[in-house]
C-alpha positions in Angstrom: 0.5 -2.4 -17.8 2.5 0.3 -16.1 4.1 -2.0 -13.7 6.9 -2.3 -16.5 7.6 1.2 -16.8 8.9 1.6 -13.6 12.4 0.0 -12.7 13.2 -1.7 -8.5 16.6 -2.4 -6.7 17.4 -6.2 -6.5 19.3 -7.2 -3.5 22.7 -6.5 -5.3 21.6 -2.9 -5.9 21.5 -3.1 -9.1 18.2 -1.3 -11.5 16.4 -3.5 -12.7 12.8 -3.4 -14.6 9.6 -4.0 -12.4 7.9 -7.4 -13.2 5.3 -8.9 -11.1 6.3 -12.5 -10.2 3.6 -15.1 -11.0 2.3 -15.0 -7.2 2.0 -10.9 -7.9 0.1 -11.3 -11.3 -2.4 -14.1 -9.8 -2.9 -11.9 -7.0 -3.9 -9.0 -8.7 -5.7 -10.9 -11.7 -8.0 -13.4 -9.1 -8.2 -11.5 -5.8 -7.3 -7.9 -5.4 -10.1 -6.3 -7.6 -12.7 -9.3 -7.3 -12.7 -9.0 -3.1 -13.2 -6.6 -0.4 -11.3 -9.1 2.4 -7.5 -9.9 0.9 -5.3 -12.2 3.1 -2.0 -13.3 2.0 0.3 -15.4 3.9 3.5 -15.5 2.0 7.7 -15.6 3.2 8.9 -12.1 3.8 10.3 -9.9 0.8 8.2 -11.3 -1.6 7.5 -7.9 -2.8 3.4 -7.3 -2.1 3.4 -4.4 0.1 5.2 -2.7 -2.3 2.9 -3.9 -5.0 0.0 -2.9 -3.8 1.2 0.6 -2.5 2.1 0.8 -6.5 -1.1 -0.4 -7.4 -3.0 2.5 -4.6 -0.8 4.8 -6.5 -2.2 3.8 -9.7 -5.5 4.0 -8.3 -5.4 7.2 -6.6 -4.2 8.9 -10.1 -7.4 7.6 -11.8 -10.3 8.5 -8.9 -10.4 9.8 -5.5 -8.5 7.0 -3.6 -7.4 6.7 0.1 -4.9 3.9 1.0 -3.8 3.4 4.6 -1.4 1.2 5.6 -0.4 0.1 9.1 3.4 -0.9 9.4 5.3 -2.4 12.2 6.3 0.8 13.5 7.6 4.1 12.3 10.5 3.3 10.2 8.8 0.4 8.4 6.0 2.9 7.5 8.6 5.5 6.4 10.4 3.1 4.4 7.2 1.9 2.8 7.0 5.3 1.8 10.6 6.2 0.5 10.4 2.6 -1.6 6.9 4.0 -3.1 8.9 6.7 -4.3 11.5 5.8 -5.3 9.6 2.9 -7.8 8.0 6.0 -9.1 10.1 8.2 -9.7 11.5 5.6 -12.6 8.7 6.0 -14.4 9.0 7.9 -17.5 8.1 11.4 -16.9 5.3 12.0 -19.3 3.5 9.4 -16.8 4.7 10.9 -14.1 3.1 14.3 -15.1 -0.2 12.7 -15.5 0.2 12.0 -11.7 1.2 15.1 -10.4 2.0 13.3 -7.0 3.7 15.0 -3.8 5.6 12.8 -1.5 5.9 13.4 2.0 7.5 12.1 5.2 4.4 10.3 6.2 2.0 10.5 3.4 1.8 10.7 -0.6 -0.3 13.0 -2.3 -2.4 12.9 -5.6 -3.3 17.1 -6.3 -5.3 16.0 -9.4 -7.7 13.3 -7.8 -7.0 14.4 -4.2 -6.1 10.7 -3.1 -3.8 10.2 -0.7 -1.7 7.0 0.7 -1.3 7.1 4.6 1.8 5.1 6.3 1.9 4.6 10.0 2.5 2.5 12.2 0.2 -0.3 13.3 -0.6 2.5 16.3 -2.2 4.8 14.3 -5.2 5.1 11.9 -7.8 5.1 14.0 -9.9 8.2 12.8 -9.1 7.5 9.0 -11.9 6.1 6.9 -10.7 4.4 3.3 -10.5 2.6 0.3 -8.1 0.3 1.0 -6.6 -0.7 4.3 -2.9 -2.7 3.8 -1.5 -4.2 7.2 1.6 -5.0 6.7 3.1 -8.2 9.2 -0.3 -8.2 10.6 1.3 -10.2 13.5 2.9 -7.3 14.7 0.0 -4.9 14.8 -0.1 -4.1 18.2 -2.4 -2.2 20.5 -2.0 1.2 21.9 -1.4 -1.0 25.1 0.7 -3.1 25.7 -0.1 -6.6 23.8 -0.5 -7.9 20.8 -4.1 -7.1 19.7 -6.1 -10.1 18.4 -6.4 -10.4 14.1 -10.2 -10.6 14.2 -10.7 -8.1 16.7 -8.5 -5.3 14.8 -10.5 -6.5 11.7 -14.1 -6.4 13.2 -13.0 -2.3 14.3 -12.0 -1.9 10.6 -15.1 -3.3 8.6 -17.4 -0.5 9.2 -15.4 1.7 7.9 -14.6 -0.4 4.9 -18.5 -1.8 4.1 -19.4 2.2 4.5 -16.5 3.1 1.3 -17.3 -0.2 0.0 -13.5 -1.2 -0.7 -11.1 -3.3 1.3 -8.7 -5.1 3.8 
């Protein structure tokens, strides 16, 4: 329901009011709150990354809530970041005081709840235990050596800590 207050940048540019596309709205009304395991294969710029960082967002004001999400590299997790931001800072501000959020260069902060969303890039978050782990172009998440690592390996060193915060992937 708040998805509406908040306005996005089409390709032109222009502002435009934030509604979920039919793909977004199934998403979120069949699989996002009823499954700890989420895989969507969809086109590029279809708009879920940025959904769901809304959505953590949204979480994180309600209840202690830790979203880390693995980009690319760095400026795809700084620009998750900066595009988090700026959909929220559209939102009227009597929401936005309810949130009391603090932005950073590499993380977003949530003083009432303590919740946090972490961007890095698919190198990082090793040591961070969650709620909610996004990889973003999972094909790309590579290992700290050269080489793409293998999807069900980097998933199998992620479920413990998942299963132990009983939220997901």
């Amino acid at each position: 329901r708040l998805f509406p207050l908040m306005s996005i940048q089409n390709k032109l540019g222009q502002e435009q009011k934030f509604e979920l596309w039919p793909a977004q709205v199934d998403f979120f009304e069949n699989y996002v709150y009823q499954n700890l395991r989420v895989l969507v294969l969809k086109a590029r710029q279809k708009g879920f990354t940025l959904t769901v960082g809304l959505d953590s967002l949204l979480q994180g004001a309600l209840q202690p809530f830790r979203t880390v999400v693995l980009s690319k590299g760095d400026t795809e997790a700084r620009e998750f970041l900066e595009k988090t931001q700026r959909v929220y800072e559209t939102m009227p501000e009597r929401f936005q005081s309810i949130f009391d959020v603090k932005f950073h260069s590499d993380y977003i902060f949530c003083k009432n709840t303590k919740s946090e969303i972490i961007s890095l890039p698919s190198t990082g978050g090793r040591s961070f235990t969650c709620h909610r782990l996004v990889v973003d172009e999972a094909a790309y998440v590579k290992k700290r050596i050269n080489g793409k690592i293998d999807l069900s390996q980097f998933l199998a060193g992620a479920s413990p800590t998942l299963e132990k915060m009983g939220w997901q992937i």
